[in-house]
N, CA and C of each residue as an Amber inpcrd file, in Angstrom:
protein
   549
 -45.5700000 -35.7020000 -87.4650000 -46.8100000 -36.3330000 -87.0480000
 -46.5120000 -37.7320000 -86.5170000 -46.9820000 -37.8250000 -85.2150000
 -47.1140000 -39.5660000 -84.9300000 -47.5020000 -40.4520000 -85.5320000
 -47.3100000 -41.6070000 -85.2900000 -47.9280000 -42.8090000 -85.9430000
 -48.9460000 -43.1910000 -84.9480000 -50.2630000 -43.5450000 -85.2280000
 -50.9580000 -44.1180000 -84.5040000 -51.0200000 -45.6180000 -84.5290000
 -51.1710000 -46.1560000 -83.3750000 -51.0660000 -47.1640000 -83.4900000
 -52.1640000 -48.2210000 -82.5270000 -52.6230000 -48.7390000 -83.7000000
 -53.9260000 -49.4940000 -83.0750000 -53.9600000 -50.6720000 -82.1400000
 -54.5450000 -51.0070000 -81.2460000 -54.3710000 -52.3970000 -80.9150000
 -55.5100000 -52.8030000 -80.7300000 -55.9760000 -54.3270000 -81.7220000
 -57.0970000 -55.0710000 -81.7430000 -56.9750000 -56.4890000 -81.2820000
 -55.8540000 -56.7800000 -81.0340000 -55.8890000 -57.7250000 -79.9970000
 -56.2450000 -58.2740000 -78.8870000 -57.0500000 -59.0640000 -78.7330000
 -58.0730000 -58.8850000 -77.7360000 -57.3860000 -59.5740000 -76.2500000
 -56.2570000 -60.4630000 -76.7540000 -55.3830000 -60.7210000 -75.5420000
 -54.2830000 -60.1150000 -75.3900000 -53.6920000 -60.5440000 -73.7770000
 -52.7130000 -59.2260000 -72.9460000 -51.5960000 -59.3020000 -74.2190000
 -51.0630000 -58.3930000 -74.3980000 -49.5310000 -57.7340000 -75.1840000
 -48.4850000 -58.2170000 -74.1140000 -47.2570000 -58.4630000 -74.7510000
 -46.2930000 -58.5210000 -73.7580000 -46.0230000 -57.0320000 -73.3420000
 -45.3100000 -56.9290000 -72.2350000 -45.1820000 -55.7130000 -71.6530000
 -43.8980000 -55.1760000 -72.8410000 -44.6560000 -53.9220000 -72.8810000
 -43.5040000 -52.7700000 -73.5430000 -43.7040000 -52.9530000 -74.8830000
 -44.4590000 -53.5910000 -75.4850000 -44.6920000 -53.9460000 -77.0810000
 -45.1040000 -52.6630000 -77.9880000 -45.9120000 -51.5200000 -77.2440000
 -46.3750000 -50.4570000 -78.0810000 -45.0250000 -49.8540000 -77.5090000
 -43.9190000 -49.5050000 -76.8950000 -42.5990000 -48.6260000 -76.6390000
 -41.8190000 -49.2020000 -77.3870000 -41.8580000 -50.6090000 -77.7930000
 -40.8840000 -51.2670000 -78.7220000 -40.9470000 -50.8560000 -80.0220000
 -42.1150000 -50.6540000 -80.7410000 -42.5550000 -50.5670000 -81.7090000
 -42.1230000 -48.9620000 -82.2900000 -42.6390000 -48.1710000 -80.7250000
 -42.1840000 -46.4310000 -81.3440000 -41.0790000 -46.5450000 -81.5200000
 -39.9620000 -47.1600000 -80.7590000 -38.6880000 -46.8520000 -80.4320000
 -37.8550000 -47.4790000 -81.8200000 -38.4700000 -48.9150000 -82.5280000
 -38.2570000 -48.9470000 -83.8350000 -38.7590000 -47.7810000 -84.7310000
 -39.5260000 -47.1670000 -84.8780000 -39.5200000 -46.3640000 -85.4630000
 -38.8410000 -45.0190000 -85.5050000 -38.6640000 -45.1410000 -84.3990000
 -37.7800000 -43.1890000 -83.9660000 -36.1920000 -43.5940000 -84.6610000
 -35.5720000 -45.0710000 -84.7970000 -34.4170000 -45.5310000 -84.9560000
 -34.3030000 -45.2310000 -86.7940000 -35.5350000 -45.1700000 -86.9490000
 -35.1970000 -45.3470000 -88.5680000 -35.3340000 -43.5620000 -89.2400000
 -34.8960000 -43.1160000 -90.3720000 -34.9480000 -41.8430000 -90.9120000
 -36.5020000 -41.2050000 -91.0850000 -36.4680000 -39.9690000 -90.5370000
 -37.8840000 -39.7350000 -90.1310000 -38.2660000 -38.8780000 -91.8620000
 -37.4160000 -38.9770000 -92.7060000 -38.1020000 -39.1650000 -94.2600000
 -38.9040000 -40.5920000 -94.4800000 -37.6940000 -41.7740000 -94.0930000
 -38.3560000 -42.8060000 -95.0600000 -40.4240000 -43.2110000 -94.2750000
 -40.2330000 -42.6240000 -93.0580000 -41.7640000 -42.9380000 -92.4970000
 -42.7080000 -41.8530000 -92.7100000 -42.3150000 -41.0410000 -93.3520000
 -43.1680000 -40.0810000 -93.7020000 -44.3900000 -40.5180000 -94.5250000
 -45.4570000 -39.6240000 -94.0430000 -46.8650000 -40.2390000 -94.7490000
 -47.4360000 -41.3560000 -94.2750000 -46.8160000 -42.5480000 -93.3420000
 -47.4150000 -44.2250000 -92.9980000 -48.5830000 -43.6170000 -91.7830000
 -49.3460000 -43.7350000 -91.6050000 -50.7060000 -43.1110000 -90.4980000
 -50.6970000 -43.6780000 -89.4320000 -50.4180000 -44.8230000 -89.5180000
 -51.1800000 -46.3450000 -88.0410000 -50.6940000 -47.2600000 -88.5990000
 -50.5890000 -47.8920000 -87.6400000 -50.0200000 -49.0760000 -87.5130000
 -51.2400000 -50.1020000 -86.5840000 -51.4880000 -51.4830000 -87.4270000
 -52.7600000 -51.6870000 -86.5320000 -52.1940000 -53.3610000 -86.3340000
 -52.7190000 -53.3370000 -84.8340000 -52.0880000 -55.0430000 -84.1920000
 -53.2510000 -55.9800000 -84.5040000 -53.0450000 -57.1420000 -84.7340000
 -53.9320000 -57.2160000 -84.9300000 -53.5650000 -59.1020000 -84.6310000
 -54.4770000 -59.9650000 -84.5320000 -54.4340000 -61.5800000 -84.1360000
 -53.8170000 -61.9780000 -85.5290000 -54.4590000 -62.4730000 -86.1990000
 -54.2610000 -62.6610000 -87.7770000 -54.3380000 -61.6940000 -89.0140000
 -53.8460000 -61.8060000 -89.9980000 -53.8660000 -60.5260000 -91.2610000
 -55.1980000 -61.4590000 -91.9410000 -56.4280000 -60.6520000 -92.3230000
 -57.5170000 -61.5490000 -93.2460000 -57.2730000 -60.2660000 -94.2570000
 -56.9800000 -60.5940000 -95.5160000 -56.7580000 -59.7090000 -96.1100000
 -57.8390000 -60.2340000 -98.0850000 -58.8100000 -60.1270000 -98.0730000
 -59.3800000 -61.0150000 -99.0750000 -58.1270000 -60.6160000-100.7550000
 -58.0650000 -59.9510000-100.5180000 -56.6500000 -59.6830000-101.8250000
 -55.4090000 -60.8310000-101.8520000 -55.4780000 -61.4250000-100.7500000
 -54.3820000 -62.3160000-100.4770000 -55.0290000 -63.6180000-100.6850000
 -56.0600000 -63.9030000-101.1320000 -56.8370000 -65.7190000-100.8460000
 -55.5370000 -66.1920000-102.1430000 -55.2970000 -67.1520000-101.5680000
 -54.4220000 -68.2560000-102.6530000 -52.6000000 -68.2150000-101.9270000
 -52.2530000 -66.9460000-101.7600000 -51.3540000 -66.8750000-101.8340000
 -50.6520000 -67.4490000-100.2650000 -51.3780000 -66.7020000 -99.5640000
 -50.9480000 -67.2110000 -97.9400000 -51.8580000 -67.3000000 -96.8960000
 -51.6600000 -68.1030000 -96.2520000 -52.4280000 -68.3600000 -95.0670000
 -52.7700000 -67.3090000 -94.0140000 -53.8040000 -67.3200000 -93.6220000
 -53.4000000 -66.4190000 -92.1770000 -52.7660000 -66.0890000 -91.5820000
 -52.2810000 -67.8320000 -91.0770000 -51.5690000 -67.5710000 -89.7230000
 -49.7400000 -67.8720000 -90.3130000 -49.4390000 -67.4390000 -91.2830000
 -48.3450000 -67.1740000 -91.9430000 -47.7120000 -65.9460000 -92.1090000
 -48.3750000 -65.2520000 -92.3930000 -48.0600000 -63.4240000 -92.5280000
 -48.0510000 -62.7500000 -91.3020000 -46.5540000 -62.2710000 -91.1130000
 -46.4240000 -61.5190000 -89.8660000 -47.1870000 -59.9920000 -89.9780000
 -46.6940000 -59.6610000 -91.0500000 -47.0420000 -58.1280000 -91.4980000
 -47.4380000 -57.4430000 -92.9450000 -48.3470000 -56.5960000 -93.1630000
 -48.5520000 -56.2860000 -94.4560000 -48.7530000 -54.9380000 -94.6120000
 -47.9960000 -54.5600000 -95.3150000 -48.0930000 -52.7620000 -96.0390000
 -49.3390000 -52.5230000 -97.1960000 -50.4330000 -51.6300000 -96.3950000
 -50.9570000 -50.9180000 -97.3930000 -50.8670000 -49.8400000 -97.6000000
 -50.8560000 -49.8020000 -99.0050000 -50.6190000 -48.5340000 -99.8360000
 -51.2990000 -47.6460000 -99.3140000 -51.2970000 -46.1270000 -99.9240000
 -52.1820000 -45.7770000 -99.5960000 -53.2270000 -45.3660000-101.6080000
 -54.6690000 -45.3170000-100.7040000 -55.9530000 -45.4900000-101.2950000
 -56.6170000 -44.2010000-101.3810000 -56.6080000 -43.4880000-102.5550000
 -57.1970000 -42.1820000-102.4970000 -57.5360000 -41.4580000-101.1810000
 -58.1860000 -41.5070000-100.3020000 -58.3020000 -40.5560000 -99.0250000
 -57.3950000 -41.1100000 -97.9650000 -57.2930000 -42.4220000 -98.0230000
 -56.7840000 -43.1240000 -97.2340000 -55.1940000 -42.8930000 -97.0840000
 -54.7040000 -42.5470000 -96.2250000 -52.7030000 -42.8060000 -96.1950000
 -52.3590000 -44.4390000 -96.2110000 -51.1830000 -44.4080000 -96.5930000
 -50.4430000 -46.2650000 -95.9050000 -50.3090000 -46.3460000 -94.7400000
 -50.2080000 -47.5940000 -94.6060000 -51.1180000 -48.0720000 -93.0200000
 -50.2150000 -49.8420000 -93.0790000 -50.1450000 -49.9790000 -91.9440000
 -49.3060000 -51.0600000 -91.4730000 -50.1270000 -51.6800000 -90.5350000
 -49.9910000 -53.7530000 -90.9370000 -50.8530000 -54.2590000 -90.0180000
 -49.8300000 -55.7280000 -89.3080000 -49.2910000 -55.5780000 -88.0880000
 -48.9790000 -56.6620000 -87.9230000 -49.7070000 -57.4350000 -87.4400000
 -49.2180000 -59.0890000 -87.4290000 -50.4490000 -60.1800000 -87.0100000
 -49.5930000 -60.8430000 -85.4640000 -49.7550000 -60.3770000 -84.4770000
 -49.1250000 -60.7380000 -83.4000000 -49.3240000 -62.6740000 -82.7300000
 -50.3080000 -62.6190000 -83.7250000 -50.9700000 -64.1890000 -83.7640000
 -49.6840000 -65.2650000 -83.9820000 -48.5870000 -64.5100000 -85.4600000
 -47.8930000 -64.8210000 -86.0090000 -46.8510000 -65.1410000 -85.1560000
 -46.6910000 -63.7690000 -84.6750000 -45.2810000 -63.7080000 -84.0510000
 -45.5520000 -64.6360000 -82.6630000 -46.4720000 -64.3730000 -81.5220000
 -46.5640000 -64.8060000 -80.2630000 -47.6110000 -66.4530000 -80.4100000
 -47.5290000 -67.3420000 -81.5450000 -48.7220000 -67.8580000 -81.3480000
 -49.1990000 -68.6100000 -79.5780000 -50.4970000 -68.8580000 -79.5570000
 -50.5210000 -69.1020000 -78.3510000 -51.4840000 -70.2810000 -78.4380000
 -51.8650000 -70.9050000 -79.9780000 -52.3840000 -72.3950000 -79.4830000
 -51.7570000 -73.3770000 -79.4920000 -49.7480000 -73.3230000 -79.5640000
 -49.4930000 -74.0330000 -79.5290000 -48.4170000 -74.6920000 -78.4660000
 -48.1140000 -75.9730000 -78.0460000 -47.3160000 -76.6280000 -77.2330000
 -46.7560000 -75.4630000 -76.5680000 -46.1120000 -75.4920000 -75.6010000
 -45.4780000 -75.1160000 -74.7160000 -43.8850000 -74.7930000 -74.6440000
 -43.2540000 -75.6340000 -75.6750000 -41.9140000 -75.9160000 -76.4920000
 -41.6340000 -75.0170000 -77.6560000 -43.1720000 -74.5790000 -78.0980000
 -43.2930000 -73.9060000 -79.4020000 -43.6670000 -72.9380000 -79.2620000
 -44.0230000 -72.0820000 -78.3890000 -44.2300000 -70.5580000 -77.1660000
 -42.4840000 -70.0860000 -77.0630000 -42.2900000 -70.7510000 -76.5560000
 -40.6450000 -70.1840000 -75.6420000 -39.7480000 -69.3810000 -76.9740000
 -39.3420000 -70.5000000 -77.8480000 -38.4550000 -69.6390000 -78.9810000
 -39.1190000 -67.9990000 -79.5130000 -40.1140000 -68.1220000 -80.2470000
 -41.1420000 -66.8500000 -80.5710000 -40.9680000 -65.8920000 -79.1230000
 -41.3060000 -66.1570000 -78.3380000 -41.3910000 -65.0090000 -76.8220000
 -39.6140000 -64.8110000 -76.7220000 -38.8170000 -65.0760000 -76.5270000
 -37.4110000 -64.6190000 -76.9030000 -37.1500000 -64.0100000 -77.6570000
 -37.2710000 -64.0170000 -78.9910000 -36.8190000 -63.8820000 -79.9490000
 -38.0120000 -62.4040000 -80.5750000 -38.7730000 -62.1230000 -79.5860000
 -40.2630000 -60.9150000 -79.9630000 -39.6080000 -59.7310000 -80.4570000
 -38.9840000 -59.4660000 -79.4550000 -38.3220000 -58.1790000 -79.8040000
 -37.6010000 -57.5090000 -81.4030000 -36.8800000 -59.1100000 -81.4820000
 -35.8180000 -58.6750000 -82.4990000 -36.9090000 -59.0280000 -83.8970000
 -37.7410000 -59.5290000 -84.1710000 -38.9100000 -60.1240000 -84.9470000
 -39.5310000 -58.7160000 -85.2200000 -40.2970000 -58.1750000 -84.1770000
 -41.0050000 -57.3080000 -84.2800000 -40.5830000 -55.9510000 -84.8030000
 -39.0500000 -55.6000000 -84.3450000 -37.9400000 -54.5670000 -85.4160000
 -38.3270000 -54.7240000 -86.7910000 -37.7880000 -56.2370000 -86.8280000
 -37.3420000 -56.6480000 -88.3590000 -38.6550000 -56.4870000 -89.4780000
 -39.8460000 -57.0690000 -88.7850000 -40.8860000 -57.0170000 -89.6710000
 -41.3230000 -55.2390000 -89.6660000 -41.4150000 -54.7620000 -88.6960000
 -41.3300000 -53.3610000 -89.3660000 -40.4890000 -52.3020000 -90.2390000
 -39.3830000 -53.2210000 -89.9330000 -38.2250000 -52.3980000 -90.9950000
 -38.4780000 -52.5610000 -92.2400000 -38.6800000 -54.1180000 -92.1920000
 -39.5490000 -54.4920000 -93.4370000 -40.5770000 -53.6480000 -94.6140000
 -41.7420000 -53.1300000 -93.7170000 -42.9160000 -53.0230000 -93.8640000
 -42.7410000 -51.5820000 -94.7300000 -41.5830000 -50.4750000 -93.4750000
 -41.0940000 -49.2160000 -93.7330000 -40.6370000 -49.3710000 -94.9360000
 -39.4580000 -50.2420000 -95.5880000 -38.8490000 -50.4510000 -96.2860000
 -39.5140000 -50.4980000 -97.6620000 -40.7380000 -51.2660000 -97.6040000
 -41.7590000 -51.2360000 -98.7800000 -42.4180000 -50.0370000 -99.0760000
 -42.3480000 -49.4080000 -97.8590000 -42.9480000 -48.0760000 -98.2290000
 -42.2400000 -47.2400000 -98.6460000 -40.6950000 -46.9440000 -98.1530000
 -39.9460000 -46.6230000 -98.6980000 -39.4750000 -46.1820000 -99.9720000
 -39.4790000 -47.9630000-100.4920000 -39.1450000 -48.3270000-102.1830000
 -40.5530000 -47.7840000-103.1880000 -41.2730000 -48.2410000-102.5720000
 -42.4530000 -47.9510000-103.1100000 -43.1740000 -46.3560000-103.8410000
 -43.0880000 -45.5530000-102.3230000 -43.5330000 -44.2930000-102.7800000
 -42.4550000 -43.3090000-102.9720000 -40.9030000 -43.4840000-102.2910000
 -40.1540000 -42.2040000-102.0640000 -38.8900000 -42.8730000-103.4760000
 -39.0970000 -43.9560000-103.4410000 -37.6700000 -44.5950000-104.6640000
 -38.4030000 -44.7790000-105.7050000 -38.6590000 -43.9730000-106.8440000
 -39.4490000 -44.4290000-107.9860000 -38.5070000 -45.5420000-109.1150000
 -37.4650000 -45.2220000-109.0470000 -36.1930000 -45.6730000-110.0820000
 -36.2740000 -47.1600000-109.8720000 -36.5030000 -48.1620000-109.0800000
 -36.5850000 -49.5460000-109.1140000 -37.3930000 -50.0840000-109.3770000
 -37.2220000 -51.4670000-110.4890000 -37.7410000 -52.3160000-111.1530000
 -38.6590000 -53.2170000-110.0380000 -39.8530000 -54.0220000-110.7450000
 -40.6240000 -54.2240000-109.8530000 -39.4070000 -56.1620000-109.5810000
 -38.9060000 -56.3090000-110.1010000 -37.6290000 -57.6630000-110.3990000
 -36.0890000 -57.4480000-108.9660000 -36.1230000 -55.7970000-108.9420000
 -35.4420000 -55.0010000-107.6430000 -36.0740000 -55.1390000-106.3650000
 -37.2810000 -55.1130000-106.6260000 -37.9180000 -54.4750000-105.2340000
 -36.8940000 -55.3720000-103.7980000 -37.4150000 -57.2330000-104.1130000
 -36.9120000 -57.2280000-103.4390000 -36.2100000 -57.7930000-102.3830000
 -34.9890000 -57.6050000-103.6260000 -33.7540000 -57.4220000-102.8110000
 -33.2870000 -56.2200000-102.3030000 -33.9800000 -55.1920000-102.4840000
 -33.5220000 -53.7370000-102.1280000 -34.3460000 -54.0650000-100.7620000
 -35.1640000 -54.3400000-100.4330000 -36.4080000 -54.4480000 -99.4500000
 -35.6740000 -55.1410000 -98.5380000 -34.9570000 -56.2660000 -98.8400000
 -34.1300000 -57.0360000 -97.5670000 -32.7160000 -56.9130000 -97.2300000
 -32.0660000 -56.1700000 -97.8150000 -30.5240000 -55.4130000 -97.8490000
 -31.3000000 -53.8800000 -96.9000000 -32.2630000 -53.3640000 -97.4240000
 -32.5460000 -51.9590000 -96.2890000 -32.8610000 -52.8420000 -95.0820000
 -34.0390000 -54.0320000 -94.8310000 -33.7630000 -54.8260000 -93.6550000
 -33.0920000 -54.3770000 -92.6770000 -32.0440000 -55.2810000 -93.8230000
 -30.7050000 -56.0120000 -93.1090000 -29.9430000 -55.0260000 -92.4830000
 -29.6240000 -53.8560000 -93.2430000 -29.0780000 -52.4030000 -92.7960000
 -29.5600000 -51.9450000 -91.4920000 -31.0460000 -51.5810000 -91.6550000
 -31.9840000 -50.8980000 -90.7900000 -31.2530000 -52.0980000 -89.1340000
 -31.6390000 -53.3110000 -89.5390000 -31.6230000 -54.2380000 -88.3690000
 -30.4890000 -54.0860000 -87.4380000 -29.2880000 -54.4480000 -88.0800000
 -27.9880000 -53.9060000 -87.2750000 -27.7190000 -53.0740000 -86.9720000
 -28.4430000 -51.9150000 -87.7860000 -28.0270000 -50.1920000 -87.0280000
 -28.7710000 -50.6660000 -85.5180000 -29.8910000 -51.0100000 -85.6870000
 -31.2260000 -51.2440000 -84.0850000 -30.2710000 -51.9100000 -83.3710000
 -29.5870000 -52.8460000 -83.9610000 -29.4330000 -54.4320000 -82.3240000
 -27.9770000 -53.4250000 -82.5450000 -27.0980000 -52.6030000 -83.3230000
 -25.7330000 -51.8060000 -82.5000000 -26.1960000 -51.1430000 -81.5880000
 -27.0990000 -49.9600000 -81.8640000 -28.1470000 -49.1110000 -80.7460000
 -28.4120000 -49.9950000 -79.4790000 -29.0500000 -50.8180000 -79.7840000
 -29.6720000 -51.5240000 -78.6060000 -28.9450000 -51.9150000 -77.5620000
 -27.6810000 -52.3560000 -78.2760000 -26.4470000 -53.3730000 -77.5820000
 -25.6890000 -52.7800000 -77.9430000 -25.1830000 -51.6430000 -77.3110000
 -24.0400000 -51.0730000 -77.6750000 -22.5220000 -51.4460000 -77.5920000
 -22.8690000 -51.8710000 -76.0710000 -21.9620000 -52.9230000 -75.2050000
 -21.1320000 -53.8100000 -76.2010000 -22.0730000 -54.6090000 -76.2980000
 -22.0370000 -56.1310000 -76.9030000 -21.8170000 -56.3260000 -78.3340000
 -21.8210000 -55.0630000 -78.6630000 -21.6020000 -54.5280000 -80.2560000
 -20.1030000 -53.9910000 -79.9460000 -19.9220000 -53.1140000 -79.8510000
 -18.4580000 -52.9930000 -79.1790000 -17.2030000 -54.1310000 -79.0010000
 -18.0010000 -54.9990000 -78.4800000 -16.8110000 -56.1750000 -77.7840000
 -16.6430000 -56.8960000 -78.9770000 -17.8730000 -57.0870000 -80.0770000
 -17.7380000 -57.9180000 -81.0400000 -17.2090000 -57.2500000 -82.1690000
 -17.1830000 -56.3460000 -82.2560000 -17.4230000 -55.5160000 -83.5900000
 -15.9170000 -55.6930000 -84.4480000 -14.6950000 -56.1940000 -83.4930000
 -13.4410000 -56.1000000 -84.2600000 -13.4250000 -58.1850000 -84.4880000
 -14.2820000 -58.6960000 -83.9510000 -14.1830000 -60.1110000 -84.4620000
 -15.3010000 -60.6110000 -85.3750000 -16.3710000 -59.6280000 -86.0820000
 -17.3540000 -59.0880000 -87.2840000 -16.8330000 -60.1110000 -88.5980000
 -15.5580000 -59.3510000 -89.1120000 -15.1200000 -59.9320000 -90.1090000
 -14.8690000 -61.5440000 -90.4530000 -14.0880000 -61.6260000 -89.1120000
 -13.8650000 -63.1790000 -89.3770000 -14.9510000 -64.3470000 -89.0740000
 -16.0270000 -63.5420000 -88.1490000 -17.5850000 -63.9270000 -88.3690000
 -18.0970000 -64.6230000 -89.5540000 -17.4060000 -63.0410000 -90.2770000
 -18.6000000 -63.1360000 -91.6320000 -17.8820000 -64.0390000 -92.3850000
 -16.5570000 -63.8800000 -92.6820000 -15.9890000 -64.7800000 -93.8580000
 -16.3940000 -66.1670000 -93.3760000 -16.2400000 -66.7870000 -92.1330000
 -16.5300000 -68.0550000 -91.5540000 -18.1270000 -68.7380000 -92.0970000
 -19.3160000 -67.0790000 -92.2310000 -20.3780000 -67.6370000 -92.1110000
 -20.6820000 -68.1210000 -93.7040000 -19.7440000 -66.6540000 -94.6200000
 -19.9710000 -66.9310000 -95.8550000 -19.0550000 -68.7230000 -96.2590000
 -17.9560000 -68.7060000 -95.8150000 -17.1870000 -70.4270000 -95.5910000
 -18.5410000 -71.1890000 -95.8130000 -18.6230000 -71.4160000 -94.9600000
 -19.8220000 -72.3390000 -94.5580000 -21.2570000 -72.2570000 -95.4060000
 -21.7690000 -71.2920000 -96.3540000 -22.5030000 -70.9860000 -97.2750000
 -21.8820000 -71.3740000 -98.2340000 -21.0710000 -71.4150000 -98.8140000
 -20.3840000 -72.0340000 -99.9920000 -20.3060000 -73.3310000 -99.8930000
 -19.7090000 -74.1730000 -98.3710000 -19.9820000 -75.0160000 -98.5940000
 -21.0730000 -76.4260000 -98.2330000 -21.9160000 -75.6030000 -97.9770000
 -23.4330000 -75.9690000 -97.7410000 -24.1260000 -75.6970000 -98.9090000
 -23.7400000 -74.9100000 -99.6110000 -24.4660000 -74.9660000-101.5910000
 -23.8210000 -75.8610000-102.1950000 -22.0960000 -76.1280000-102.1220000
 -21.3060000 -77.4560000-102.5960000 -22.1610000 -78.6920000-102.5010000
 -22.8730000 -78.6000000-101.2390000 -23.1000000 -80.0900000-100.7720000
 -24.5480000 -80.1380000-101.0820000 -25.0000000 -79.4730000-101.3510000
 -26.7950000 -79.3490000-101.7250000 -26.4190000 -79.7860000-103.4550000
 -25.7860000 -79.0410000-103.8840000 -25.4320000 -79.4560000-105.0930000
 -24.7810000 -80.6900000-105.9930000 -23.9140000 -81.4120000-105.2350000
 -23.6260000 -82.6910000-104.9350000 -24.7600000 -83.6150000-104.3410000
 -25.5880000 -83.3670000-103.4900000 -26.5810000 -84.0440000-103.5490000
 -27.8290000 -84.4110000-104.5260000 -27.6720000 -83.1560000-105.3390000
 -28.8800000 -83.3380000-106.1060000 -28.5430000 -84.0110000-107.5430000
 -27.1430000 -83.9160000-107.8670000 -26.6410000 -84.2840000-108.9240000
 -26.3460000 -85.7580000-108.8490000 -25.5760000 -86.5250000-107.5350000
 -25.9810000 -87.5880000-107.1370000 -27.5350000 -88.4560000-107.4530000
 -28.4230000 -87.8690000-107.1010000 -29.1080000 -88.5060000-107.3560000
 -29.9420000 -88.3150000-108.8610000
């Protein structure tokens, strides 16, 4: 069964945004999306279950369960991702960067649904880090797919990437830590 997918956005979409969206989904295991109904676009998430915790215009995306008749249902806030009341400086990064955003928060979203209804065995203390390790998984399988090329050329200089990036995480916690003890 398809996913339907709503759009209530009342301004233009960037081009290809509902093909982006299937094409994240066709990328991921057609178990873990089983059962999710629609997917609905939407400006901002108003979600009255959420007052206290987050703002509107903070939440890219939110998974609901599903509700006795109702299936789970996915709502992103494109408000989030594309905002458009602000500067001109603060447009450009977000519109670059749409694509790979708009993967991630659905891998996300899948991911909760995932853990949620098909993984009963994890602690609610698990969720999640299991939730951002499937991410993280889901994400690089997409941008190898995507960029096959460019995945290829890099893929044997990966390692020394990573040890460099983890380097530099160690010692950027050294120095956060030294700072705080300093003072």
């Amino acid at each position: 069964m398809a996913i339907r997918i709503e759009n209530l956005v009342e301004r233009k979409l960037p081009a290809g945004t509902v093909r982006q969206i299937e094409e994240a989904f066709d990328s991921l295991p057609r178990e873990h999306t089983r059962g999710i109904e629609r997917i609905r676009l939407v400006e901002f998430i108003t979600e009255p279950r959420l007052k206290g915790t987050f703002e509107a215009t903070e939440l890219p995306g939110l998974y609901h369960p599903r509700q006795a008749p109702k299936g789970p249902w996915m709502e992103l806030a494109l408000g989030v991702l594309l905002p458009h009341s602000k500067p001109i400086h603060k447009r450009i990064i977000p519109r670059l960067s749409f694509k790979g955003n708009l993967a991630a928060i659905i891998f996300s979203l899948v991911a909760q649904h995932y853990h949620l209804t098909l993984k009963h065995s994890l602690k609610k203390s698990q969720l999640e880090p299991a939730i951002k390790t499937y991410t993280e998984r889901q994400l690089k399988a997409w941008n190898e797919k995507k960029h096959h090329v460019r995945a290829r050329l890099f893929k044997p200089l990966q390692p020394t990437l990573e040890r460099w990036a983890k380097g530099l995480q160690k010692r950027a916690a050294a120095e956060k830590k030294k700072s705080v003890t300093a003072k």
